[in-house]
C-alpha positions in Angstrom: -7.1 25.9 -58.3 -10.9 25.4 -58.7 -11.0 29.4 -58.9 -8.9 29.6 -61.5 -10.4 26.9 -63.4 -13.4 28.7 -63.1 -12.2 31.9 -64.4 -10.8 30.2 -67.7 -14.2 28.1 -68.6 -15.7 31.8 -67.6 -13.4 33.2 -70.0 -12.9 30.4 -73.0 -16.4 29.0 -73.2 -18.8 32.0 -72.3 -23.1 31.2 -72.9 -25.0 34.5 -72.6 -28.4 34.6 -71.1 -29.9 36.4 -74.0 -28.1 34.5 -76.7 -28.1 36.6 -79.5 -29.6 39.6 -77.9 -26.6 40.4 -75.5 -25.3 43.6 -74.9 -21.5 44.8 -75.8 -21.8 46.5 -72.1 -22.7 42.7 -70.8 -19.5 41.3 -73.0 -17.6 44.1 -71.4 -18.5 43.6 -67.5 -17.7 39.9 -68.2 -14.4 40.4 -69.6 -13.3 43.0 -66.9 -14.6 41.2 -64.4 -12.6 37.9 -65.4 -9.4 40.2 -65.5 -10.0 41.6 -61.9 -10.6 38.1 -60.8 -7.3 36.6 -62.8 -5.3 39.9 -61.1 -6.8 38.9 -57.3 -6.1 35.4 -58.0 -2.3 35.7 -58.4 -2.4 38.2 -55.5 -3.4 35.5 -53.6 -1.4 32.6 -54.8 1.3 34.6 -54.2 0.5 35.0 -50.6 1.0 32.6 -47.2 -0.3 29.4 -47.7 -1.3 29.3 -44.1 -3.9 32.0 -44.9 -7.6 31.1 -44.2 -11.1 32.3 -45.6 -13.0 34.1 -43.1 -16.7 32.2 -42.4 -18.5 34.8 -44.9 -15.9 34.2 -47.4 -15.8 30.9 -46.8 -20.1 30.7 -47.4 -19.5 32.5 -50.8 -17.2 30.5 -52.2 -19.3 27.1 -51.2 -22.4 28.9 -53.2 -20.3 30.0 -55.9 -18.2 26.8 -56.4 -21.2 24.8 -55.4 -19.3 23.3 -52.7 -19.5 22.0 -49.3 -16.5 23.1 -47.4 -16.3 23.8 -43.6 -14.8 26.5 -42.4 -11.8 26.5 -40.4 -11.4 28.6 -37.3 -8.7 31.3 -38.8 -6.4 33.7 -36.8 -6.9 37.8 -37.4 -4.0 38.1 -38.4 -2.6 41.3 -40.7 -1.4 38.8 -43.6 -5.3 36.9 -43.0 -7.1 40.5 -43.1 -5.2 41.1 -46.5 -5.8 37.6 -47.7 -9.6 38.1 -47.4 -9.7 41.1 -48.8 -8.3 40.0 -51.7 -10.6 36.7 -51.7 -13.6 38.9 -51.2 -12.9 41.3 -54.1 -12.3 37.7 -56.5 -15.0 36.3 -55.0 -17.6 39.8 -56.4 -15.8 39.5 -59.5 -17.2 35.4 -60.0 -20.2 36.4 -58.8 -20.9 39.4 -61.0 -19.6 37.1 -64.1 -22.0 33.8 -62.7 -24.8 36.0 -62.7 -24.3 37.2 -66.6 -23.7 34.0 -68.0 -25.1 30.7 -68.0 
């Protein structure tokens, strides 16, 4: 929920770095990268709910959500493996986007 929250003030309310001096390349990465995240983000809501980030995961999405979390001990399980995957590709996609934008 906070993901997806962050991907639509990402994609409604975007501040460049260089104001009026951005790039149409930067615009671009920004915009694809909000799509990738929006297409891993129903990937996983449509997964298990049982399935856990793994601890590195788990670190990234504390930085990028600014968060304190713990991590839970989670199970390697096939449907887990798939789960972080997916988190770990959503999670690059924020991260590329946080680090163009203010």
């Amino acid at each position: 929920n906070n993901l997806h929250g962050l991907l639509k003030i990402y994609r409604d309310e975007i501040h460049f770095k260089k104001s009026k001096d951005f790039k149409l390349k930067q615009m671009n990465l920004i915009y694809e990268n909000i799509r990738r995240g929006l297409m891993e983000l129903n990937i996983i809501n449509s997964m298990e709910q049982t399935s856990l980030p793994n601890n590195e995961n788990m670190n990234r999405l504390n930085k990028v959500l600014g968060t304190q979390k713990p991590y839970k001990e989670w199970a390697a399980s096939k449907i887990n493996t798939v789960y972080n995957y997916h988190l770990e590709k959503l999670i690059k996609s924020i991260e590329i986007i946080h680090k163009e934008c203010v």
